[in-house]
BAKOLRO-989638 format. One record per residue (C-alpha): residue number from 1; residue in three letters; x, y, z. Coordinates in Angstrom, 3 decimals. Example, Ala and Ser with C-alpha at 12.3 -4.5 7.8 and 13.67 -1.06 7.14 Angstrom:
2
<site pos="1" code="ALA" c1="12.300" c2="-4.500" c3="7.800"/>
<site pos="2" code="SER" c1="13.670" c2="-1.060" c3="7.140"/>
REM end
This chain:
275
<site pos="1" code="UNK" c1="-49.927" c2="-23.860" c3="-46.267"/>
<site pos="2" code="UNK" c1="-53.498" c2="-24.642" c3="-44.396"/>
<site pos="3" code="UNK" c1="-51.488" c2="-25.748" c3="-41.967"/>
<site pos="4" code="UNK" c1="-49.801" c2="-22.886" c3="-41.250"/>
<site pos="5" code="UNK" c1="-52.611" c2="-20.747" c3="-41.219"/>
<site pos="6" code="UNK" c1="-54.404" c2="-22.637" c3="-38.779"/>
<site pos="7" code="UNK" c1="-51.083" c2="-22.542" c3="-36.675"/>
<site pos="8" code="UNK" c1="-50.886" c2="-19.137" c3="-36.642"/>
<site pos="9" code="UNK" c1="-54.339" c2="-18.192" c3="-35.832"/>
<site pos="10" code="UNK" c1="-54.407" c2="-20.781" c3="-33.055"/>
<site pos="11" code="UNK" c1="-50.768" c2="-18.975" c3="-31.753"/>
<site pos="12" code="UNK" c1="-52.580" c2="-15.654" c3="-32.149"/>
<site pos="13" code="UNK" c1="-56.103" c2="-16.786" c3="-30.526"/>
<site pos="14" code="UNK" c1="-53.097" c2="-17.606" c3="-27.399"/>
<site pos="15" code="UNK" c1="-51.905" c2="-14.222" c3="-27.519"/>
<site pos="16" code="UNK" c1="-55.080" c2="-11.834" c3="-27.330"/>
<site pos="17" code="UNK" c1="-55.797" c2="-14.274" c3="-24.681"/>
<site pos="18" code="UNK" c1="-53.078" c2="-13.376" c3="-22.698"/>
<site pos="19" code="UNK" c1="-53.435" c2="-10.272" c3="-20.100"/>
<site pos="20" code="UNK" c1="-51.440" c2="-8.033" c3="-18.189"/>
<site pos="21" code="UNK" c1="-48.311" c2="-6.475" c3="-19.276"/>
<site pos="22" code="UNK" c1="-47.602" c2="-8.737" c3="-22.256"/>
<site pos="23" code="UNK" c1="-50.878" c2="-6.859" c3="-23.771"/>
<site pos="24" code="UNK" c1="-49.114" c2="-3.937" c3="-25.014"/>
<site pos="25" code="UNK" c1="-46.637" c2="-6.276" c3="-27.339"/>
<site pos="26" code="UNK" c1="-48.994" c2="-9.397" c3="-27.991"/>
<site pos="27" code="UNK" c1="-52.137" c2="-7.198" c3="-29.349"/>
<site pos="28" code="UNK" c1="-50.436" c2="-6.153" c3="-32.630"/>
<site pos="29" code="UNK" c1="-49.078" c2="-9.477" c3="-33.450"/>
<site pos="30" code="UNK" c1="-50.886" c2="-9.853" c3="-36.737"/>
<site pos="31" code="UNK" c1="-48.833" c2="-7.156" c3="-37.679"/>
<site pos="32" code="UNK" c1="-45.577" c2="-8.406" c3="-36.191"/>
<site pos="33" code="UNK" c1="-45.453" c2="-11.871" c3="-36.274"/>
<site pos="34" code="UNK" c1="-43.814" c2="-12.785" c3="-39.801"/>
<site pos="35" code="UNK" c1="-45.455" c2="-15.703" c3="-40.561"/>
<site pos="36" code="UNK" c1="-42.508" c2="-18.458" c3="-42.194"/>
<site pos="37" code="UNK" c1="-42.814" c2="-22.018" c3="-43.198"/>
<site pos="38" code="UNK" c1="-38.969" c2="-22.516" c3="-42.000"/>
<site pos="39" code="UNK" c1="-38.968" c2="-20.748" c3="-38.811"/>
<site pos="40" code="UNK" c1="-40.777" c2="-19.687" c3="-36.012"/>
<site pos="41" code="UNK" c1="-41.056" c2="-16.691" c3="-33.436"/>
<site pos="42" code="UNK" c1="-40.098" c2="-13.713" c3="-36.254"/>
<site pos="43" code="UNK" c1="-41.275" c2="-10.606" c3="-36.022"/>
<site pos="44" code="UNK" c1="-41.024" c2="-7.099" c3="-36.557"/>
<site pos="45" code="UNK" c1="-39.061" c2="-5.049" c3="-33.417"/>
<site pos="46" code="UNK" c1="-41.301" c2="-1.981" c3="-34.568"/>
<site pos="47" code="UNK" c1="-44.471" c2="-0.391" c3="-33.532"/>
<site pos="48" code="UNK" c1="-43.384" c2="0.336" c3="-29.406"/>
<site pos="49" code="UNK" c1="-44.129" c2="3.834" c3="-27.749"/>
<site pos="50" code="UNK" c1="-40.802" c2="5.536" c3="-26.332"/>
<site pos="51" code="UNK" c1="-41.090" c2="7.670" c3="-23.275"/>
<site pos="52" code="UNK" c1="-40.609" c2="11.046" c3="-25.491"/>
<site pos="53" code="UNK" c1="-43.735" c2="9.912" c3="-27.406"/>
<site pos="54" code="UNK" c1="-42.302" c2="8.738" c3="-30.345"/>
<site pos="55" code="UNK" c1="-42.646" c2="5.356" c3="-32.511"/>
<site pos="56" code="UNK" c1="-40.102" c2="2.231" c3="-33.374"/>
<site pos="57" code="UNK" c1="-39.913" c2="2.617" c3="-37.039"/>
<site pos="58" code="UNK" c1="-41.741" c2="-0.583" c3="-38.645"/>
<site pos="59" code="UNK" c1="-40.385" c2="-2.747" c3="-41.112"/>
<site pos="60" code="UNK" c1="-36.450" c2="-2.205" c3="-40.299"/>
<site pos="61" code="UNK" c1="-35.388" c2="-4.161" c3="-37.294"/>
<site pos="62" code="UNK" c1="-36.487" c2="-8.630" c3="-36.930"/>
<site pos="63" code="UNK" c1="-35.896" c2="-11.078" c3="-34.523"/>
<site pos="64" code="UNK" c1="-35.946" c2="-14.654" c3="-35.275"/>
<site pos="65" code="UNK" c1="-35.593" c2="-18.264" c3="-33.946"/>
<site pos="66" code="UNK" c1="-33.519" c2="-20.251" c3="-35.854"/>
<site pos="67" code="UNK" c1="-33.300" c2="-19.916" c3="-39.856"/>
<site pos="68" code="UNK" c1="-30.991" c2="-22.978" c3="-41.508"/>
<site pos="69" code="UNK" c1="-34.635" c2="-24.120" c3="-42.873"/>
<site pos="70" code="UNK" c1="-36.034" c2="-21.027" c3="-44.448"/>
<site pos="71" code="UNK" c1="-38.168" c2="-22.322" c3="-48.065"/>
<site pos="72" code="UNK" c1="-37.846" c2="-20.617" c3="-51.161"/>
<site pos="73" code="UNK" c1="-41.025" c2="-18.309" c3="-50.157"/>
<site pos="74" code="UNK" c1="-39.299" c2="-17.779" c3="-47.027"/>
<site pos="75" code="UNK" c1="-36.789" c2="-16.089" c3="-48.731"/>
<site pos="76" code="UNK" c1="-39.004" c2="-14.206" c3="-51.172"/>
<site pos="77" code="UNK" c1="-40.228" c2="-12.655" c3="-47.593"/>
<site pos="78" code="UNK" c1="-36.930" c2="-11.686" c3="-46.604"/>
<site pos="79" code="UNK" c1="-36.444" c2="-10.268" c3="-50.425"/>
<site pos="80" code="UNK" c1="-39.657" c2="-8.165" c3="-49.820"/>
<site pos="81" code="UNK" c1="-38.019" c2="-6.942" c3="-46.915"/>
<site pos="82" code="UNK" c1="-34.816" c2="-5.851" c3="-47.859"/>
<site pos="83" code="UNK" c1="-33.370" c2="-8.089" c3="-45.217"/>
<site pos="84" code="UNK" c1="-29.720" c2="-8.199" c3="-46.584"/>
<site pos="85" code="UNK" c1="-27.766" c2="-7.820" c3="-42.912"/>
<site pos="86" code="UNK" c1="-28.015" c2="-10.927" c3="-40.267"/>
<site pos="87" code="UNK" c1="-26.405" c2="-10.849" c3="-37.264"/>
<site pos="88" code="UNK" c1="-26.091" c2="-14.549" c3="-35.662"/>
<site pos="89" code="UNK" c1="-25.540" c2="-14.973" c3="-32.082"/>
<site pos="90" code="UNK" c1="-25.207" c2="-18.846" c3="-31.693"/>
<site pos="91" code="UNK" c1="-21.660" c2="-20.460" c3="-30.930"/>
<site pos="92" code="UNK" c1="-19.258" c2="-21.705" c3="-33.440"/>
<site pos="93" code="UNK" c1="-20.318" c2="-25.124" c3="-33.480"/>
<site pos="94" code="UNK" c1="-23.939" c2="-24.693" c3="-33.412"/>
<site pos="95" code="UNK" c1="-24.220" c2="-22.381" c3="-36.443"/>
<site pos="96" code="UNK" c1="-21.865" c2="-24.610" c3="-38.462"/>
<site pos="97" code="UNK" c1="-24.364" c2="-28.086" c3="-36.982"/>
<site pos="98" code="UNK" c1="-27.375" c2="-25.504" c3="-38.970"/>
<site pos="99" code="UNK" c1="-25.745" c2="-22.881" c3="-41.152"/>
<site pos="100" code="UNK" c1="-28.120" c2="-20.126" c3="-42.332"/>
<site pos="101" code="UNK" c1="-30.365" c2="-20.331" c3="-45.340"/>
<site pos="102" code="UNK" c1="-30.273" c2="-16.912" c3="-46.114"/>
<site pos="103" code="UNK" c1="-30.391" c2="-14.515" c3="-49.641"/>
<site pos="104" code="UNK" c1="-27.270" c2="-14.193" c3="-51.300"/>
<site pos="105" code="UNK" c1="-25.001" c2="-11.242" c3="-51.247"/>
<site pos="106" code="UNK" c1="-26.484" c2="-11.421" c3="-47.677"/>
<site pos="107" code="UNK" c1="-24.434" c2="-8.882" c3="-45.235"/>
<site pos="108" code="UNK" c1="-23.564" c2="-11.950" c3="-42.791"/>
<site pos="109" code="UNK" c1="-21.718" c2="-11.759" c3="-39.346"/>
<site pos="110" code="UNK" c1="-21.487" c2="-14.734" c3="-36.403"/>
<site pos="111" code="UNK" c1="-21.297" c2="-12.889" c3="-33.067"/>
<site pos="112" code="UNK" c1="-20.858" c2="-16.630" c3="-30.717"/>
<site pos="113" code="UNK" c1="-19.362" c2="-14.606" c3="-27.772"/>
<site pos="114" code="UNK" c1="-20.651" c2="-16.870" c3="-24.737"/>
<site pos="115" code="UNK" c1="-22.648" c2="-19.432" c3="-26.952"/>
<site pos="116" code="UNK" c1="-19.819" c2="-22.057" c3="-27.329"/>
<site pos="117" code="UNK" c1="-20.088" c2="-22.929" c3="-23.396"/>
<site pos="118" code="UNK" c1="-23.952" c2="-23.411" c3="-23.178"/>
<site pos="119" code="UNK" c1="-24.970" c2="-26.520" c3="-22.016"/>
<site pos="120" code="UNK" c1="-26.342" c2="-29.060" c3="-24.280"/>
<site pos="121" code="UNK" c1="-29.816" c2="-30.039" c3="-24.913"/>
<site pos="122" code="UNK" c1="-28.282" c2="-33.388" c3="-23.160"/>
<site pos="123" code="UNK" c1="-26.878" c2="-31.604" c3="-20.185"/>
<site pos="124" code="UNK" c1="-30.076" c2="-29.511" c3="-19.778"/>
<site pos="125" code="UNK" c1="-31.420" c2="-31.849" c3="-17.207"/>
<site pos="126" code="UNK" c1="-28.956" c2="-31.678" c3="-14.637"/>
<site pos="127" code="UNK" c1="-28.409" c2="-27.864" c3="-15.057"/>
<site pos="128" code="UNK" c1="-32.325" c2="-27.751" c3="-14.838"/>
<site pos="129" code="UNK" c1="-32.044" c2="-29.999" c3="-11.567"/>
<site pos="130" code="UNK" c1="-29.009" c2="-27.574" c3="-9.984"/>
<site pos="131" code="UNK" c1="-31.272" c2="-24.513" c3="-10.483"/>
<site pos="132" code="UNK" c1="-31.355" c2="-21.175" c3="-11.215"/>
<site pos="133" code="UNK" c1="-30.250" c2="-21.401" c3="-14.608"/>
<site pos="134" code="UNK" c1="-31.800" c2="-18.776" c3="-16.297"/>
<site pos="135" code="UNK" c1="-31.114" c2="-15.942" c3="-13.512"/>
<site pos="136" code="UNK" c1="-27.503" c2="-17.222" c3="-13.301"/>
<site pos="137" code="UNK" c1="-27.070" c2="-17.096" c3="-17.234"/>
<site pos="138" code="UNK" c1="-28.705" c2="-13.191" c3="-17.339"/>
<site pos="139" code="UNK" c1="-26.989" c2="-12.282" c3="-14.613"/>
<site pos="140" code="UNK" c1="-23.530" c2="-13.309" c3="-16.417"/>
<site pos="141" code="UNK" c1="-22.470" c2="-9.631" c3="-18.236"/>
<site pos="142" code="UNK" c1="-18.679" c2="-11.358" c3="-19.167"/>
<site pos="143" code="UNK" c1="-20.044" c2="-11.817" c3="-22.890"/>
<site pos="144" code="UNK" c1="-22.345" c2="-8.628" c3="-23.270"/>
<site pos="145" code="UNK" c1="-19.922" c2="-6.339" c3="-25.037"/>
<site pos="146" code="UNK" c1="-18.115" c2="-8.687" c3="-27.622"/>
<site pos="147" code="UNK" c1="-21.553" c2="-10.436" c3="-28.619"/>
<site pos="148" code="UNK" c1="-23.985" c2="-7.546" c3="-28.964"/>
<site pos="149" code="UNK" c1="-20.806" c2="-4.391" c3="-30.316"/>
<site pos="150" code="UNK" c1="-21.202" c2="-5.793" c3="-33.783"/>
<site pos="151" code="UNK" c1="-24.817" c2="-5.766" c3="-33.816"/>
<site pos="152" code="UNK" c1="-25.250" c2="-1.800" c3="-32.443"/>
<site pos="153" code="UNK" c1="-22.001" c2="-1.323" c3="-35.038"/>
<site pos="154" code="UNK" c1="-24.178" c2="-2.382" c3="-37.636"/>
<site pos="155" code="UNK" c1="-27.337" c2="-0.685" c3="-36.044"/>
<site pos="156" code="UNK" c1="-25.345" c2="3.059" c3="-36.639"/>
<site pos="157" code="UNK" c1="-24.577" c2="2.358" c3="-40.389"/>
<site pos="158" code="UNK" c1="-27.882" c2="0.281" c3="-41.939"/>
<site pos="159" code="UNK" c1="-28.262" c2="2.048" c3="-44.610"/>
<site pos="160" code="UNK" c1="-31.893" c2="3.838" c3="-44.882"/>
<site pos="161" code="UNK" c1="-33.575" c2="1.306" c3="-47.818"/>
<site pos="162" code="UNK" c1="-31.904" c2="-1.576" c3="-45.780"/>
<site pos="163" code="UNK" c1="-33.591" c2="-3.848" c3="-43.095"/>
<site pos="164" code="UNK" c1="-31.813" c2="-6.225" c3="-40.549"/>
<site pos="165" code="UNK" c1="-32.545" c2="-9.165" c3="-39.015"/>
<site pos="166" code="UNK" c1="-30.627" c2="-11.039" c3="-35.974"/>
<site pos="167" code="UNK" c1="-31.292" c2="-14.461" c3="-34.330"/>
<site pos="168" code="UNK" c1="-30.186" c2="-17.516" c3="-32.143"/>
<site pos="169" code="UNK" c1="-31.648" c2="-20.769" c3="-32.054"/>
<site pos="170" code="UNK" c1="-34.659" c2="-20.144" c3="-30.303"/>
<site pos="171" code="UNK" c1="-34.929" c2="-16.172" c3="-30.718"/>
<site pos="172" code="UNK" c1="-35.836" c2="-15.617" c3="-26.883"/>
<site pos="173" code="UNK" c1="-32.942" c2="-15.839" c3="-25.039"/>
<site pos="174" code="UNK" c1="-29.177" c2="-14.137" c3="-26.772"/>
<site pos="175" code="UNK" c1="-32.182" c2="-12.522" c3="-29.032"/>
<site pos="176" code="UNK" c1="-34.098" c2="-11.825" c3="-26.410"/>
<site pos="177" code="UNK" c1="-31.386" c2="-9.900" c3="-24.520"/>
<site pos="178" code="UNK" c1="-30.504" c2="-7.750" c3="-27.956"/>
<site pos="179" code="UNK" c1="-33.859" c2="-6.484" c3="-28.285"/>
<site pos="180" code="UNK" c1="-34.149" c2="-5.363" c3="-25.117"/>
<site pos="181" code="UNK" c1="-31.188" c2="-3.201" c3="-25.237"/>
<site pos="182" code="UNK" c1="-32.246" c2="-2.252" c3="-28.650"/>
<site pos="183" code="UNK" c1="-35.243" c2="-0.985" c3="-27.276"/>
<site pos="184" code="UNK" c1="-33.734" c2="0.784" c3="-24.098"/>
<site pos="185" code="UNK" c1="-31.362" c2="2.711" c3="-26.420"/>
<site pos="186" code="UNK" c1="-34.562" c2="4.262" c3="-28.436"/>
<site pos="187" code="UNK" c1="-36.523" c2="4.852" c3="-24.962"/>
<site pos="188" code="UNK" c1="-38.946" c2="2.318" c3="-25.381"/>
<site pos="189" code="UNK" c1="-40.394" c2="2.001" c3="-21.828"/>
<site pos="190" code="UNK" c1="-38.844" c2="-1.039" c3="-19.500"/>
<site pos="191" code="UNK" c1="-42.284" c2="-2.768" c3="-18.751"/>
<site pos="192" code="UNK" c1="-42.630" c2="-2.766" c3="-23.005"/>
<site pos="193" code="UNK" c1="-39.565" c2="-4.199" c3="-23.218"/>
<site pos="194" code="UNK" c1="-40.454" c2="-6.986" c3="-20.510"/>
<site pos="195" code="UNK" c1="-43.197" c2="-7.804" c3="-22.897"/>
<site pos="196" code="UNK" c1="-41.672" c2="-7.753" c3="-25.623"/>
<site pos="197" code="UNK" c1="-39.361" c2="-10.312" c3="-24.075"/>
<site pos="198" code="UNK" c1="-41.877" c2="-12.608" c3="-22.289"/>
<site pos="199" code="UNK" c1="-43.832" c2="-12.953" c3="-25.319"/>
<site pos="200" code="UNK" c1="-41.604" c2="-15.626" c3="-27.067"/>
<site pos="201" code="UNK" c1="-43.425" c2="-18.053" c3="-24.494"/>
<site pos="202" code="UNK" c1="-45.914" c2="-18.041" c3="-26.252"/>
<site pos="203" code="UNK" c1="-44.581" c2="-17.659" c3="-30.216"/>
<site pos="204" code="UNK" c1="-42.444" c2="-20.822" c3="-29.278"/>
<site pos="205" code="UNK" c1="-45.434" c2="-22.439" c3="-27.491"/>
<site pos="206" code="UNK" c1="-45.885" c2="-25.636" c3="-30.407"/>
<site pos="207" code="UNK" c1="-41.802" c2="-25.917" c3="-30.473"/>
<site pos="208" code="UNK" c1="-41.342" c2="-25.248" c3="-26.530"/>
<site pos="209" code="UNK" c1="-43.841" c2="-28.127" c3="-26.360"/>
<site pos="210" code="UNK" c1="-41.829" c2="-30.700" c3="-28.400"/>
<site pos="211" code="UNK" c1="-38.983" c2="-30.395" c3="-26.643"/>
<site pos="212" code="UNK" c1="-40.074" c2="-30.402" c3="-23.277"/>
<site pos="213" code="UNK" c1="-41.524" c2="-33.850" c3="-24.163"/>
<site pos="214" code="UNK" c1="-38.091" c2="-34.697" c3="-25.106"/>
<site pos="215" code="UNK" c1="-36.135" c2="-33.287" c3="-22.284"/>
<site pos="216" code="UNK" c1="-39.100" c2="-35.348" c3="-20.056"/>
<site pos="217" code="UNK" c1="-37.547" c2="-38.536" c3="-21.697"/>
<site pos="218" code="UNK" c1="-34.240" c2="-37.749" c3="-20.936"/>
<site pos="219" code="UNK" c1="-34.146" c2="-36.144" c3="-17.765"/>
<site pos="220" code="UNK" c1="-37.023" c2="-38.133" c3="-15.981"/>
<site pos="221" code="UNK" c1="-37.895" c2="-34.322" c3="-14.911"/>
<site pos="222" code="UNK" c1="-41.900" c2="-33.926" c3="-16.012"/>
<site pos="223" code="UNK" c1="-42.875" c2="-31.083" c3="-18.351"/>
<site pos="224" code="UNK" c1="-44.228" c2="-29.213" c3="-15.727"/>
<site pos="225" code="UNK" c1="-40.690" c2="-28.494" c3="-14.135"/>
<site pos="226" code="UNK" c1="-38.443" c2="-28.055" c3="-17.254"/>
<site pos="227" code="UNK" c1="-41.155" c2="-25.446" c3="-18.759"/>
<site pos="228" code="UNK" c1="-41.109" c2="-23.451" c3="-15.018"/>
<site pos="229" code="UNK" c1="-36.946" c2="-23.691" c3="-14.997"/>
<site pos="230" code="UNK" c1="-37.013" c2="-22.545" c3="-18.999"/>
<site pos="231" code="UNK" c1="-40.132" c2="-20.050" c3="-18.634"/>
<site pos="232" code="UNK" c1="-38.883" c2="-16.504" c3="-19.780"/>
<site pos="233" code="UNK" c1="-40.471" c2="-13.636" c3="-17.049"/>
<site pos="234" code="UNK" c1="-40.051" c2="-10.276" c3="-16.559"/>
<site pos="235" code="UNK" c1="-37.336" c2="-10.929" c3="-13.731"/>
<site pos="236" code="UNK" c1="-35.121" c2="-11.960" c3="-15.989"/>
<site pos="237" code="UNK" c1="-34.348" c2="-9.026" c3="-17.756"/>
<site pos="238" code="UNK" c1="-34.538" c2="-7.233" c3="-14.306"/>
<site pos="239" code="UNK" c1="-31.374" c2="-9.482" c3="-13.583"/>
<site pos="240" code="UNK" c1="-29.961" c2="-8.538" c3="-16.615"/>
<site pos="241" code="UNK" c1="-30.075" c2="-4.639" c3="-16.314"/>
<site pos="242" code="UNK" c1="-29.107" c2="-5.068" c3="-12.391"/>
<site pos="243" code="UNK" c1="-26.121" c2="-6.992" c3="-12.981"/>
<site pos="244" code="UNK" c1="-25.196" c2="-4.321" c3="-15.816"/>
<site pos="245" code="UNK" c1="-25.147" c2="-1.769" c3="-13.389"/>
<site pos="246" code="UNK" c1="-23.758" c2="-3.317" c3="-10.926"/>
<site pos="247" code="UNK" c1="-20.589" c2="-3.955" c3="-12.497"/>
<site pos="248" code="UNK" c1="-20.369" c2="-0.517" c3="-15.047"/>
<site pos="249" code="UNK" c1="-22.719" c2="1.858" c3="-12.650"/>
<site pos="250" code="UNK" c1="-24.850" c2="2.302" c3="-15.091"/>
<site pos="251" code="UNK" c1="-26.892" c2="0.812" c3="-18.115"/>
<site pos="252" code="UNK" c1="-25.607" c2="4.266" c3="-19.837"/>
<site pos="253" code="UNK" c1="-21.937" c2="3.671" c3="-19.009"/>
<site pos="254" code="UNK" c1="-22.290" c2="-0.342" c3="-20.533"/>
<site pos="255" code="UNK" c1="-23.235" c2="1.008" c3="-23.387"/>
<site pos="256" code="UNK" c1="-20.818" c2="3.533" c3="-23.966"/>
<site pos="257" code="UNK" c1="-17.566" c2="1.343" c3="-22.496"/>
<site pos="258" code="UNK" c1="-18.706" c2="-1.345" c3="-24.438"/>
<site pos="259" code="UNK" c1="-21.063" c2="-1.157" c3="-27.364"/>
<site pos="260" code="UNK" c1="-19.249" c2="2.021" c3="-28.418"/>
<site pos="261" code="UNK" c1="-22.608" c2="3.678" c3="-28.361"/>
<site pos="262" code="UNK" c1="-22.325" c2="7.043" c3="-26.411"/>
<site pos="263" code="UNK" c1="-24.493" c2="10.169" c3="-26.287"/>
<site pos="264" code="UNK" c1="-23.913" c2="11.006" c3="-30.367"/>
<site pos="265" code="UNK" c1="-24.230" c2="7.198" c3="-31.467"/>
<site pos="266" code="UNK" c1="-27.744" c2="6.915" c3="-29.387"/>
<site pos="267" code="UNK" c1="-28.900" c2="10.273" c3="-30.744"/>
<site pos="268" code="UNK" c1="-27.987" c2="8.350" c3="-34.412"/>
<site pos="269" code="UNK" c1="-29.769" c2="5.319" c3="-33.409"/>
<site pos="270" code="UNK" c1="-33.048" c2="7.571" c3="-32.624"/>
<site pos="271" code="UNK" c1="-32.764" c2="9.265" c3="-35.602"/>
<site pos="272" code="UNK" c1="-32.940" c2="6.289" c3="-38.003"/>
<site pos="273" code="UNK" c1="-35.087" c2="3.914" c3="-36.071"/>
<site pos="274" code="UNK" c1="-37.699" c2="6.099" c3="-34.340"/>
<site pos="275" code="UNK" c1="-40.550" c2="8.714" c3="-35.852"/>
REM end
């Protein structure tokens, strides 16, 4: 349990040493950051400004990495936190490699839209070496709709003593992507969403580090290159929201065609998660 502590003070130390945009998100981590002994990188979406001048609602909406090895107190957290709905957006075959240690009775859905035709952590190398992964992967809208409906579905009927959580493997990437358009349905401010986003670099820092070593060993890439191919930055999510409106005209219009969340739903979605 030292352990942990230490950990997370040293991640934390990290954070409030970080500057620029990522301040806004990183200098409230000890309230975000939900420290686990099975997982890593979740937190609390809560807390962020919106451009009317309201507040995220704390407490309601987590993100997570990976969470097949969540301890007993682990779950006692989630318990605490009336975190009964999970929303899981890894493939078929990767959830069922690390199922979900979660509380039973838990309100349980597998969203893997997309995930099943990821590359491998063996095939990372040469995707790393053809480049552009990243940008080509967020600029890729075919999976949008049928992986992230369920979750705004969900979003519109929590009920109000309920909390949710969602998740991937690492929590930056498929999570990283829900949050943000979480976040842009409330109003929260792009360049807080950005940070927000970018600041999983730094949450997955200790596990980012163990498997870059790996992927050194198996690519014959150094650490230096896979971390710059894998880094998450702003740009990213720029990509993302581009090649949304690119193909529906609008960020409004993707989210209406296909998360079913129009004018009314959004107004809902404001209601229960902002103050």
């Amino acid at each position: 349990m030292d352990r942990i502590v230490i950990k997370f003070t040293h991640v934390f130390c990290l954070l409030m040493g970080m500057a620029g945009a990522a301040s806004a998100q990183l200098s409230d981590s000890t309230q975000r950051v939900v420290r686990m002994q099975g997982t890593v990188n979740f937190r609390d979406v809560g807390g962020y400004r919106t451009n009317d001048g309201k507040k995220v609602v704390w407490g309601k909406i987590f993100r997570s990495a990976d969470v097949s090895h969540l301890t007993d107190q682990d779950l006692t957290v989630l318990e605490q936190k009336h975190i009964h709905t999970v929303i899981d957006f890894r493939g078929v075959k990767e959830a069922a490699a690390a199922p979900d240690h979660l509380l039973p009775q838990t309100d349980y859905l597998l969203c893997p839209a997309g995930s099943d035709s990821l590359p491998s952590a063996a095939q990372m190398g040469e995707v790393i070496k053809s480049g552009q992964f990243l940008e080509k992967f967020y600029s890729n809208t075919d999976y949008l709709g049928a992986r992230y409906k369920p979750l705004f579905q969900k979003l519109l009927t929590l009920p109000d003593n309920e909390s949710m959580m969602y998740h991937c493997t690492g929590g930056r990437d498929r999570t990283g992507m829900a949050t943000a358009l979480f976040l842009y349905a409330l109003g929260v401010p792009q360049q807080t969403i950005e940070a927000d986003f970018t600041a999983s670099n730094v949450y997955l820092m200790p596990m980012n580090q163990r498997m870059f070593k790996g992927m050194e060993q198996s690519t014959g890439l150094d650490t230096e290159t896979i971390r710059k191919a894998l880094e998450l930055k702003p740009e990213l999510l720029q990509t993302l929201f581009n090649a949304i409106k690119g193909k529906y005209g609008s960020v409004d219009n993707f989210f209406e065609k296909e998360l079913g969340i129009g004018e009314k739903e959004r107004a809902i979605l404001k209601q229960k998660y902002t103050i």
